[in-house]
mmCIF file of the N, C-alpha and C atoms, coordinates in Angstrom:
data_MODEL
# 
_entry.id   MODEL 
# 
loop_
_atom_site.group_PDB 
_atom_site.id 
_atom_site.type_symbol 
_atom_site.label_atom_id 
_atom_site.label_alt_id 
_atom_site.label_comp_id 
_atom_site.label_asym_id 
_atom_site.label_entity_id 
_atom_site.label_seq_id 
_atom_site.pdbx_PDB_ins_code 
_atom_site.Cartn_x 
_atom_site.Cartn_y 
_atom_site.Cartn_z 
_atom_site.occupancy 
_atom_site.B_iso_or_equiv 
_atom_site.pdbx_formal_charge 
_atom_site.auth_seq_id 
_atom_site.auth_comp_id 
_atom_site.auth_asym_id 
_atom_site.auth_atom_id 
_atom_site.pdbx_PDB_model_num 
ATOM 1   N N  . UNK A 1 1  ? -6.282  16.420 -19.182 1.00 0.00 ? 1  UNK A N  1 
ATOM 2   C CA . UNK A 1 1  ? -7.202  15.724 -18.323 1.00 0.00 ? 1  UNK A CA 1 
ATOM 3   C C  . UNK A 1 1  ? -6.932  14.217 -18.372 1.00 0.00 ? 1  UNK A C  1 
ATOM 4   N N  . UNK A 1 2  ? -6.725  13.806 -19.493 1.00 0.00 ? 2  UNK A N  1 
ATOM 5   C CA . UNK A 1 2  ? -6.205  11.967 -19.595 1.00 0.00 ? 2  UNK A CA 1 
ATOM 6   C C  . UNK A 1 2  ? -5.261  11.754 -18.948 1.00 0.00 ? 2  UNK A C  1 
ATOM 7   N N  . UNK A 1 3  ? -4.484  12.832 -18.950 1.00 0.00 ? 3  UNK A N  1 
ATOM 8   C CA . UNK A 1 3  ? -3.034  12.670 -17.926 1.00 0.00 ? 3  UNK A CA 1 
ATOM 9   C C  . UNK A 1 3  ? -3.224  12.772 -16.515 1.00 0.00 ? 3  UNK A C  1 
ATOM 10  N N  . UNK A 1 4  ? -3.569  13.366 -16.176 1.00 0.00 ? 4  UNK A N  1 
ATOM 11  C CA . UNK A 1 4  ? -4.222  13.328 -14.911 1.00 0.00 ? 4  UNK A CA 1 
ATOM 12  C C  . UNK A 1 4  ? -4.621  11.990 -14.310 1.00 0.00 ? 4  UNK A C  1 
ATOM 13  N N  . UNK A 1 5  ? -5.934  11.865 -14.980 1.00 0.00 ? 5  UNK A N  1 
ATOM 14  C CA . UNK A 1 5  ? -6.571  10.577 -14.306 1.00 0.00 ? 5  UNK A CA 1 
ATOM 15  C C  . UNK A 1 5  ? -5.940  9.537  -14.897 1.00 0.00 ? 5  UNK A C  1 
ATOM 16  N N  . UNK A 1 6  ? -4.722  9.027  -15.647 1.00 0.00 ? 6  UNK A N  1 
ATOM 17  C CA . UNK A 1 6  ? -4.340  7.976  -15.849 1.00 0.00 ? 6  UNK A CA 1 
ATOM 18  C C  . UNK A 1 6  ? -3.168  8.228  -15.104 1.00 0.00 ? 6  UNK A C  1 
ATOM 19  N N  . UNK A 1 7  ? -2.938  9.510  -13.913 1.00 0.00 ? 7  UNK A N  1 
ATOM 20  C CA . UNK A 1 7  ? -1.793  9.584  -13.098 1.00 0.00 ? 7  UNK A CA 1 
ATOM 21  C C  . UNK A 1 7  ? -2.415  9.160  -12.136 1.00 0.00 ? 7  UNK A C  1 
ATOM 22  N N  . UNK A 1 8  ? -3.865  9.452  -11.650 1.00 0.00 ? 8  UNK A N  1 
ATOM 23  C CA . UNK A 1 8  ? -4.562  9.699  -10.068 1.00 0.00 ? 8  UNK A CA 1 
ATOM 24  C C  . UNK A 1 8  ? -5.478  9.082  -10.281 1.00 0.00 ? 8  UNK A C  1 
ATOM 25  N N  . UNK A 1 9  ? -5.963  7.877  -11.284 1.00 0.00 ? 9  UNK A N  1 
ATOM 26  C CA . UNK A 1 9  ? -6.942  6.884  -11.719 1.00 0.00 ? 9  UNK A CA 1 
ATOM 27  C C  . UNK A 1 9  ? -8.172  7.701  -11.297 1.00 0.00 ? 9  UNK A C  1 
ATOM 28  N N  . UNK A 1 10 ? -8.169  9.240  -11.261 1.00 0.00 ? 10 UNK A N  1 
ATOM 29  C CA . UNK A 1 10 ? -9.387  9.753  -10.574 1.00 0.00 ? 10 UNK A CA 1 
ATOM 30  C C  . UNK A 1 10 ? -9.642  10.743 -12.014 1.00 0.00 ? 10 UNK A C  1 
ATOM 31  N N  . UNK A 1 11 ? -10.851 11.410 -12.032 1.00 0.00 ? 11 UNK A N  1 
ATOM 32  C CA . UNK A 1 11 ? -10.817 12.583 -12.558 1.00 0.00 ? 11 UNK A CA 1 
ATOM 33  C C  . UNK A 1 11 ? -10.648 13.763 -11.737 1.00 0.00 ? 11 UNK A C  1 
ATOM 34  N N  . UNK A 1 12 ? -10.410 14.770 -12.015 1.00 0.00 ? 12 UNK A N  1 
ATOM 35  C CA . UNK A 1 12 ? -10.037 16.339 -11.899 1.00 0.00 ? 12 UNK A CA 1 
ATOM 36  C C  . UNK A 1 12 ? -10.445 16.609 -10.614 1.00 0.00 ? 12 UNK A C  1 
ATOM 37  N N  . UNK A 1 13 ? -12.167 16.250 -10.636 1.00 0.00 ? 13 UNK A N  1 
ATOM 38  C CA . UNK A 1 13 ? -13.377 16.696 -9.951  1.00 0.00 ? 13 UNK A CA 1 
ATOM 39  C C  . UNK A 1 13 ? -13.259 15.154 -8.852  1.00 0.00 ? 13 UNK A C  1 
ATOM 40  N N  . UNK A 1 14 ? -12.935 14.399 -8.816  1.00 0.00 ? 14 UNK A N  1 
ATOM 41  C CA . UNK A 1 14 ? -13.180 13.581 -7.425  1.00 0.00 ? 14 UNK A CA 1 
ATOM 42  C C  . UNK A 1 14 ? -12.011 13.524 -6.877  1.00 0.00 ? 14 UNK A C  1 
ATOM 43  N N  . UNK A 1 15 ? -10.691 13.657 -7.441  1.00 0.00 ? 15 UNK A N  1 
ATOM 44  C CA . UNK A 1 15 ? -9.424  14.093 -7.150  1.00 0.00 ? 15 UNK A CA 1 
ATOM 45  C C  . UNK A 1 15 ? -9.651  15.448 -5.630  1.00 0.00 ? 15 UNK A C  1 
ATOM 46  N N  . UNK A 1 16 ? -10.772 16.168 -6.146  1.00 0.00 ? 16 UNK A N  1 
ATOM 47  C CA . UNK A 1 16 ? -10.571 17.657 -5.534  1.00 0.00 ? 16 UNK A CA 1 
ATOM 48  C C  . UNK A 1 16 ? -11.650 17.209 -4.233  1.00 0.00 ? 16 UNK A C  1 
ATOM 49  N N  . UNK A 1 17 ? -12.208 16.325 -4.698  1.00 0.00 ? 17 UNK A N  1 
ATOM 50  C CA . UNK A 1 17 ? -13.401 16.335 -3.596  1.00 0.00 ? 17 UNK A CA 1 
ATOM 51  C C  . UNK A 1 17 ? -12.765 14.988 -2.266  1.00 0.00 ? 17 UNK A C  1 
ATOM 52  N N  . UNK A 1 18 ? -12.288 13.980 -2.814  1.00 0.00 ? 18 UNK A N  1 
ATOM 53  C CA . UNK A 1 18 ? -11.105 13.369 -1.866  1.00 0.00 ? 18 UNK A CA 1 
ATOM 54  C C  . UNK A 1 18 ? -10.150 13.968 -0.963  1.00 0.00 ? 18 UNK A C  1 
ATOM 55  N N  . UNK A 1 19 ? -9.422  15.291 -2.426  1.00 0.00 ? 19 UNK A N  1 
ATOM 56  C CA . UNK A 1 19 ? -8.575  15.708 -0.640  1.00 0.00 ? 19 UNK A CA 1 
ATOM 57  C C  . UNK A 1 19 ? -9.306  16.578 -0.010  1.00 0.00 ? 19 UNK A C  1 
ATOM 58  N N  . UNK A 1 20 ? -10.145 17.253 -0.131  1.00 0.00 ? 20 UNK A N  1 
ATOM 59  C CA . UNK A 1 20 ? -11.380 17.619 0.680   1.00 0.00 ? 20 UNK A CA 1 
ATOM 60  C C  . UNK A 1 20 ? -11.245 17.193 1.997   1.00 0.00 ? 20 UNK A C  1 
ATOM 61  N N  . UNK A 1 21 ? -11.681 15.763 1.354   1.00 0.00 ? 21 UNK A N  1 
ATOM 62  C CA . UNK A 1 21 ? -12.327 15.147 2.605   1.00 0.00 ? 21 UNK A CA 1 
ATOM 63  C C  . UNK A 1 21 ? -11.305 14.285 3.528   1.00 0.00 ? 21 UNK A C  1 
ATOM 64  N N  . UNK A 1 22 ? -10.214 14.480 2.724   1.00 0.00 ? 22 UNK A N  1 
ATOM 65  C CA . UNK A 1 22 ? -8.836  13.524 3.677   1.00 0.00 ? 22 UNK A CA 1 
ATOM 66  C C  . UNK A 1 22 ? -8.432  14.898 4.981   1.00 0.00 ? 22 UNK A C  1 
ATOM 67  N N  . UNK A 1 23 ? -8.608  15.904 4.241   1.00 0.00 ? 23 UNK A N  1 
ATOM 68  C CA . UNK A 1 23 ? -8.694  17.091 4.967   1.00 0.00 ? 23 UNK A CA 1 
ATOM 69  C C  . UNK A 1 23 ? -9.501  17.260 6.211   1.00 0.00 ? 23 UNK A C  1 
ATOM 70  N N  . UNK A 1 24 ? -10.826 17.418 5.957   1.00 0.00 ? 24 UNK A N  1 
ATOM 71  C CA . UNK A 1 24 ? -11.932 17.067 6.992   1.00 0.00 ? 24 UNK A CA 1 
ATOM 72  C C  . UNK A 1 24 ? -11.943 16.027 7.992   1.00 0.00 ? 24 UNK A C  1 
ATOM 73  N N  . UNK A 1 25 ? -11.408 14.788 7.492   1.00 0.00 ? 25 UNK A N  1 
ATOM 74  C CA . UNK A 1 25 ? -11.030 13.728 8.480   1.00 0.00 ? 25 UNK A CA 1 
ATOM 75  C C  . UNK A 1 25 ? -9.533  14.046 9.453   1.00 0.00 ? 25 UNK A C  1 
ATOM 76  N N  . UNK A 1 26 ? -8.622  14.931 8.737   1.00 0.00 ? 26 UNK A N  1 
ATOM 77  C CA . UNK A 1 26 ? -7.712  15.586 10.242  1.00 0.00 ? 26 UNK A CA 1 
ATOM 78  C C  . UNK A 1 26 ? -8.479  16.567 10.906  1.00 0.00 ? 26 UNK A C  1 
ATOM 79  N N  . UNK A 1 27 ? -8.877  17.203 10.283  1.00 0.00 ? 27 UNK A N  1 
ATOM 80  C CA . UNK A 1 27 ? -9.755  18.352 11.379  1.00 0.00 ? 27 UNK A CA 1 
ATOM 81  C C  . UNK A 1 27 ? -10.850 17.645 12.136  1.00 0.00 ? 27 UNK A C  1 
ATOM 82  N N  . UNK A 1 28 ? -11.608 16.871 11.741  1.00 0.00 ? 28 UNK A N  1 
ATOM 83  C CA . UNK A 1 28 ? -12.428 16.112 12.476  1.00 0.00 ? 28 UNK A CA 1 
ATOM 84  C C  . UNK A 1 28 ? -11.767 15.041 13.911  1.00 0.00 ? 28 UNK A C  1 
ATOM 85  N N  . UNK A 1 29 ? -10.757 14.529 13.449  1.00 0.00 ? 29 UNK A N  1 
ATOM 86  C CA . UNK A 1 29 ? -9.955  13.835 15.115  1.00 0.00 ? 29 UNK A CA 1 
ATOM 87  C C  . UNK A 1 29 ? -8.896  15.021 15.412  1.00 0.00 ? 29 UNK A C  1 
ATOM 88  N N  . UNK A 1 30 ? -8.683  16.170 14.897  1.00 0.00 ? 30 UNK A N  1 
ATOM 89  C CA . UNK A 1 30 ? -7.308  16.747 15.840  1.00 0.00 ? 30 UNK A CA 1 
ATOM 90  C C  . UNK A 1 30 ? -8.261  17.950 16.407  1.00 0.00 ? 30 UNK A C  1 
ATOM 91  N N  . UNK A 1 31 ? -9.561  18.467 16.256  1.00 0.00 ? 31 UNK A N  1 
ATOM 92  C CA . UNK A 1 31 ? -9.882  19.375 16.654  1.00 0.00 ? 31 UNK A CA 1 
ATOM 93  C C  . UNK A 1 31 ? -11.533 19.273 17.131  1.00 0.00 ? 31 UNK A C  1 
ATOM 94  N N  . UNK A 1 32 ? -12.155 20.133 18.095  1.00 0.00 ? 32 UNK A N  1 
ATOM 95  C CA . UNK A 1 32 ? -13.670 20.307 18.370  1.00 0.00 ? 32 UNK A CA 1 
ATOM 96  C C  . UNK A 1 32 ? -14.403 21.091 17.362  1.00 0.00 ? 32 UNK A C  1 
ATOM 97  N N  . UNK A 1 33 ? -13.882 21.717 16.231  1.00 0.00 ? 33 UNK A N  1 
ATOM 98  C CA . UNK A 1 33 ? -14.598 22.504 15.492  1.00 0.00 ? 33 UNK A CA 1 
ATOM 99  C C  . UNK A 1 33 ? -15.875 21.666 15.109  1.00 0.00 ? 33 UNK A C  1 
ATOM 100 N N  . UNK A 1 34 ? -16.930 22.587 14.872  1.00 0.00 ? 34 UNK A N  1 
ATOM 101 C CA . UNK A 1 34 ? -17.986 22.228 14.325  1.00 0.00 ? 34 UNK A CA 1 
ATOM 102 C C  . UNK A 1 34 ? -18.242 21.370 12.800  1.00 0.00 ? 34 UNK A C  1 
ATOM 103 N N  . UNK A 1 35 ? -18.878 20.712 12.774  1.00 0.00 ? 35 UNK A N  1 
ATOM 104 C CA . UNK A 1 35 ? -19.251 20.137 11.135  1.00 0.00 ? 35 UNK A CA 1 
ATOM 105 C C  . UNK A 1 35 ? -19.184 21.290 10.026  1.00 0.00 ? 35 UNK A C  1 
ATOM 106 N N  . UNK A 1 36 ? -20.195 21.998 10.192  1.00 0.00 ? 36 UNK A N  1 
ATOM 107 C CA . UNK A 1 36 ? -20.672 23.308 9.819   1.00 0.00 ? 36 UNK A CA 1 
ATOM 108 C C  . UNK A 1 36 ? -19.111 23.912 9.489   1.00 0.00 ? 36 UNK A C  1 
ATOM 109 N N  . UNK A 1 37 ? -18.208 24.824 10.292  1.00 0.00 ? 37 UNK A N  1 
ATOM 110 C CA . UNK A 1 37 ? -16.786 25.165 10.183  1.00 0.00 ? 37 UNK A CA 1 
ATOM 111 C C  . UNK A 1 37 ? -15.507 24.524 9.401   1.00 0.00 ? 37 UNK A C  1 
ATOM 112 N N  . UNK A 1 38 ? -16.096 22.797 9.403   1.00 0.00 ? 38 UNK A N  1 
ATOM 113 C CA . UNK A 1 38 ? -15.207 21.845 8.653   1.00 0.00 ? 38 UNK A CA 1 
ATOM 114 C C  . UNK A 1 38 ? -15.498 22.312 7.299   1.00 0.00 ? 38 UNK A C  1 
ATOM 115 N N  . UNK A 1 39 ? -16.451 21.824 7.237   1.00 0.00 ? 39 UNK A N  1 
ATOM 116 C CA . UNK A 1 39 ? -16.938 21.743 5.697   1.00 0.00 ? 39 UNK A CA 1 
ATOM 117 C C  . UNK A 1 39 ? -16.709 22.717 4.810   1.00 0.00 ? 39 UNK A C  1 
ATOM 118 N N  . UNK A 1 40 ? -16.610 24.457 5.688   1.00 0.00 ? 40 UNK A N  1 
ATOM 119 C CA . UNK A 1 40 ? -16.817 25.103 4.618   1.00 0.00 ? 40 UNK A CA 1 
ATOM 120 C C  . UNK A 1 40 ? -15.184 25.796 4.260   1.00 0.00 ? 40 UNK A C  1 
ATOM 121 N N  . UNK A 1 41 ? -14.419 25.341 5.560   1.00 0.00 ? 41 UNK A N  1 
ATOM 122 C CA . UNK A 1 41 ? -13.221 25.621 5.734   1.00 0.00 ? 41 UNK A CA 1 
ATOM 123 C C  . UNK A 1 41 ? -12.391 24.609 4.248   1.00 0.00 ? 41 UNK A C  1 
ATOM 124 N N  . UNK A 1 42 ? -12.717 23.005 4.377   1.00 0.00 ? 42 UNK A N  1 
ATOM 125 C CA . UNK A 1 42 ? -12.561 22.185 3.484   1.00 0.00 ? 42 UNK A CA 1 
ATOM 126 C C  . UNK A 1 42 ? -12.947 22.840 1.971   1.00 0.00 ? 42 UNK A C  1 
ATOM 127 N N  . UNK A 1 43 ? -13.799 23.744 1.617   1.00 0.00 ? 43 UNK A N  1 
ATOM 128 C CA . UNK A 1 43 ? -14.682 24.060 0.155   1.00 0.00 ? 43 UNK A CA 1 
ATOM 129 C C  . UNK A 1 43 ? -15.725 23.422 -0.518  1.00 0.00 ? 43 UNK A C  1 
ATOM 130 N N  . UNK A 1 44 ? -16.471 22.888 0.852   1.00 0.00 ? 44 UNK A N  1 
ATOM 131 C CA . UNK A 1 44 ? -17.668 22.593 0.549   1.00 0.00 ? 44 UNK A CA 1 
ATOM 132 C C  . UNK A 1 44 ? -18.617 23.855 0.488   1.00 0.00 ? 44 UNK A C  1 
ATOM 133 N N  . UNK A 1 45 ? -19.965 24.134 -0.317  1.00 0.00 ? 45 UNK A N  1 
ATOM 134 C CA . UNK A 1 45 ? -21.013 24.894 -0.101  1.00 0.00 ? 45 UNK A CA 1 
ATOM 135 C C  . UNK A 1 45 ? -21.619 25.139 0.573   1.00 0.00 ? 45 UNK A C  1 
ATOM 136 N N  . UNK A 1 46 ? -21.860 23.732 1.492   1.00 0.00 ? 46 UNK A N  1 
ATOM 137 C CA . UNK A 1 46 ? -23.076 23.713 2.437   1.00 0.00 ? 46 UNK A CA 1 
ATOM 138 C C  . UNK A 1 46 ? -22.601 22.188 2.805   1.00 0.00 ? 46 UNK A C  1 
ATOM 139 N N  . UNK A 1 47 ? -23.401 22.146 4.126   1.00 0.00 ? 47 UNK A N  1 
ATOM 140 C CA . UNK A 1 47 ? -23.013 20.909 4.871   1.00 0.00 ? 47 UNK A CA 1 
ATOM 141 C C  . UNK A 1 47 ? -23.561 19.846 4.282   1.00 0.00 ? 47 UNK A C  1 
ATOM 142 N N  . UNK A 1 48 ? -24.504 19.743 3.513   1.00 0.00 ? 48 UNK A N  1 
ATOM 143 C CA . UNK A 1 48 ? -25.296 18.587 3.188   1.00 0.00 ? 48 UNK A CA 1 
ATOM 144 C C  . UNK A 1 48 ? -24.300 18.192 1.538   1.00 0.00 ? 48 UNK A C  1 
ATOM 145 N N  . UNK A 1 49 ? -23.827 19.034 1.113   1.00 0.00 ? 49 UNK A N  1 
ATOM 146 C CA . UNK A 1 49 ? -22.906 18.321 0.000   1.00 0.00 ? 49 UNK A CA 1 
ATOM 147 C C  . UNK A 1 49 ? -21.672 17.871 0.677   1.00 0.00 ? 49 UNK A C  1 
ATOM 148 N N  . UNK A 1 50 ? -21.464 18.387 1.972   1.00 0.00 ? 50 UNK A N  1 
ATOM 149 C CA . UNK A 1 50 ? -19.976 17.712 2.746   1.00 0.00 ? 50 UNK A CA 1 
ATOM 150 C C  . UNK A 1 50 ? -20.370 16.466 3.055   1.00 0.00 ? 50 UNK A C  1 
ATOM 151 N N  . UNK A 1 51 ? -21.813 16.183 3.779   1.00 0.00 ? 51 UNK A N  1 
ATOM 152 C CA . UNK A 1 51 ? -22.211 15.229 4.392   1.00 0.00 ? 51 UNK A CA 1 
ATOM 153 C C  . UNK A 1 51 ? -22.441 13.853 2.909   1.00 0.00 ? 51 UNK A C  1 
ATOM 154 N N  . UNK A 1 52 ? -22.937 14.597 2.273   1.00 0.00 ? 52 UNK A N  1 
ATOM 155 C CA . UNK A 1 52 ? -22.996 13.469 0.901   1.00 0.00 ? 52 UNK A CA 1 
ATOM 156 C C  . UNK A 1 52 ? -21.846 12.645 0.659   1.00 0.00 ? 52 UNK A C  1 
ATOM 157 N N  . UNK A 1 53 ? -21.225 13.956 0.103   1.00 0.00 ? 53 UNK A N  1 
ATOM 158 C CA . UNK A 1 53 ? -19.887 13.348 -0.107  1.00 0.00 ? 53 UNK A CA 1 
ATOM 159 C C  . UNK A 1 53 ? -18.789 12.601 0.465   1.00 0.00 ? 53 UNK A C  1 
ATOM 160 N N  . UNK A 1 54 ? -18.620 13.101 2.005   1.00 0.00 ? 54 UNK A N  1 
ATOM 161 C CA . UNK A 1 54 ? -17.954 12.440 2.843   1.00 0.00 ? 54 UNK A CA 1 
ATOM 162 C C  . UNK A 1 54 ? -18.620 10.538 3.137   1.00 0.00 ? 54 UNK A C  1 
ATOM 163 N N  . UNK A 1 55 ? -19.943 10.692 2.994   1.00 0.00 ? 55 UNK A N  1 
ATOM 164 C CA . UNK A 1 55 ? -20.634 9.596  3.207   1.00 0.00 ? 55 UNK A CA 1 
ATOM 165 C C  . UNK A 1 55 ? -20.178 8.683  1.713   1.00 0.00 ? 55 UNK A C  1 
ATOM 166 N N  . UNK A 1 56 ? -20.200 9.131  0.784   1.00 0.00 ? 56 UNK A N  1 
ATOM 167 C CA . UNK A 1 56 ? -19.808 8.629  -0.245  1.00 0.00 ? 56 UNK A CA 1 
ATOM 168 C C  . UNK A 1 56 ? -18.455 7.909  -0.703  1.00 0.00 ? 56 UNK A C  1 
ATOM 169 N N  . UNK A 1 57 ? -17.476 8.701  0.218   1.00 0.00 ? 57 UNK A N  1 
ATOM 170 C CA . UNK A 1 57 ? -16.242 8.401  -0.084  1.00 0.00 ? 57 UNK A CA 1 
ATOM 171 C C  . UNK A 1 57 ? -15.612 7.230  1.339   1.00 0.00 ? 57 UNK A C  1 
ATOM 172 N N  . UNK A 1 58 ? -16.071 7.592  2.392   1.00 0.00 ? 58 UNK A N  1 
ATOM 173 C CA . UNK A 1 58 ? -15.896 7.170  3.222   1.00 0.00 ? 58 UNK A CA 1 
ATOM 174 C C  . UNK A 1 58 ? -16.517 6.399  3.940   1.00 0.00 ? 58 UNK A C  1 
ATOM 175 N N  . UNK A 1 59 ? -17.591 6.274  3.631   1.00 0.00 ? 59 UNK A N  1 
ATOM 176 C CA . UNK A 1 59 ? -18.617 5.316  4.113   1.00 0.00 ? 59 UNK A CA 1 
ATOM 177 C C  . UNK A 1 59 ? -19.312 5.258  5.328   1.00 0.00 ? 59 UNK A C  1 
ATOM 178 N N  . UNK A 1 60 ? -19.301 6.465  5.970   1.00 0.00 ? 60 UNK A N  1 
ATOM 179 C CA . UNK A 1 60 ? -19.371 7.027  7.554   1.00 0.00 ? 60 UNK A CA 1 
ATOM 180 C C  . UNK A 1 60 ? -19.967 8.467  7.437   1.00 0.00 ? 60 UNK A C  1 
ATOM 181 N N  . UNK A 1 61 ? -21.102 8.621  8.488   1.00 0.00 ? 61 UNK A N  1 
ATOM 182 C CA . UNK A 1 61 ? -21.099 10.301 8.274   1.00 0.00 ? 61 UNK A CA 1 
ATOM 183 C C  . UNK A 1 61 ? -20.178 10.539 9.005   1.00 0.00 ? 61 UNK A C  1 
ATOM 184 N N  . UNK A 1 62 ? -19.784 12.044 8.777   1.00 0.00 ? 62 UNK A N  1 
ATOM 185 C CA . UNK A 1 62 ? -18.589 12.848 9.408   1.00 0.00 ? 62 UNK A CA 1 
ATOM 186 C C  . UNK A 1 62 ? -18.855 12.583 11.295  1.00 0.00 ? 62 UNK A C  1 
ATOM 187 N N  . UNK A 1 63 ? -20.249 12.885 11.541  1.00 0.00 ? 63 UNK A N  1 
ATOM 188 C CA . UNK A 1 63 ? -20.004 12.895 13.431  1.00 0.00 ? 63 UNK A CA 1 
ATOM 189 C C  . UNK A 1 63 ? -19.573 11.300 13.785  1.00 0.00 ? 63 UNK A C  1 
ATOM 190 N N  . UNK A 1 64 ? -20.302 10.039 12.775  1.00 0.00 ? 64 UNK A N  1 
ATOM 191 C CA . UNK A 1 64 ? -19.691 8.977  13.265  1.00 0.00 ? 64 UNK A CA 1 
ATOM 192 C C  . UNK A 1 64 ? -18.180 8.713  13.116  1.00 0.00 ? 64 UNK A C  1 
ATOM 193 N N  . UNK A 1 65 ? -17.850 9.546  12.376  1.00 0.00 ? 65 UNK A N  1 
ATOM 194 C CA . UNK A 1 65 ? -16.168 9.314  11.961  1.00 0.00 ? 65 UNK A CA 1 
ATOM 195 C C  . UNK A 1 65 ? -15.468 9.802  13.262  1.00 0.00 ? 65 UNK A C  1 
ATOM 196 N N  . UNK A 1 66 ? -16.291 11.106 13.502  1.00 0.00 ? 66 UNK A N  1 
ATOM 197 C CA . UNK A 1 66 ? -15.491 11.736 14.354  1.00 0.00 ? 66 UNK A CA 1 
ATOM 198 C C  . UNK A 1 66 ? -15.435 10.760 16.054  1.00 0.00 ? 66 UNK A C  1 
ATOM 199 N N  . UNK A 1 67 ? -16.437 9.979  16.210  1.00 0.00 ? 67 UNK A N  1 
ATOM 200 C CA . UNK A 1 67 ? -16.844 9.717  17.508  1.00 0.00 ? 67 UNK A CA 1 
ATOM 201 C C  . UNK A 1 67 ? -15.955 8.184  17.848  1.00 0.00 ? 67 UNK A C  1 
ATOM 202 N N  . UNK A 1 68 ? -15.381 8.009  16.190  1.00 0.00 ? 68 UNK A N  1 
ATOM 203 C CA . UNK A 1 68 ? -14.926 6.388  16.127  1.00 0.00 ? 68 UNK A CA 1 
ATOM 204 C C  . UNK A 1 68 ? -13.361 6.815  15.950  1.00 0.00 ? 68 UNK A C  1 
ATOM 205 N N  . UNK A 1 69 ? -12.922 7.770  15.511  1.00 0.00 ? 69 UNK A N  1 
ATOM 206 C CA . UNK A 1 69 ? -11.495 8.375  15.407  1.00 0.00 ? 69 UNK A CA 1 
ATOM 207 C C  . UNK A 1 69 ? -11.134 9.256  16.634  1.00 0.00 ? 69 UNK A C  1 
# 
């Protein structure tokens, strides 16, 4: 695990939730799929931990991302 995050200055767990969401942000400008379909396609639980998180990392909810990309 030290190796890791002194490779990806991340831990394990935000490592996994980043490409997540680098994920969600191509599906969000290359396609019409739903939020709902992103998220769970990505390995989120439920939309409201996609929506957290994406808001967290990115600083945008997902529909404004989508409407500005």
């Amino acid at each position: 695990m030290r190796s890791f995050k002194n490779y990806t200055h991340l831990s394990p767990h935000q490592y996994l939730i980043r490409t997540r969401i680098e994920r969600s942000k191509e599906l969000l400008t290359t396609t019409t799929r739903s939020l709902l379909d992103i998220s769970y396609e990505v390995g989120f639980n439920n939309p409201s931990q996609f929506h957290r998180n994406f808001v967290n990392v990115i600083g945008c909810t997902p529909l404004q991302y989508r409407m500005n990309h």
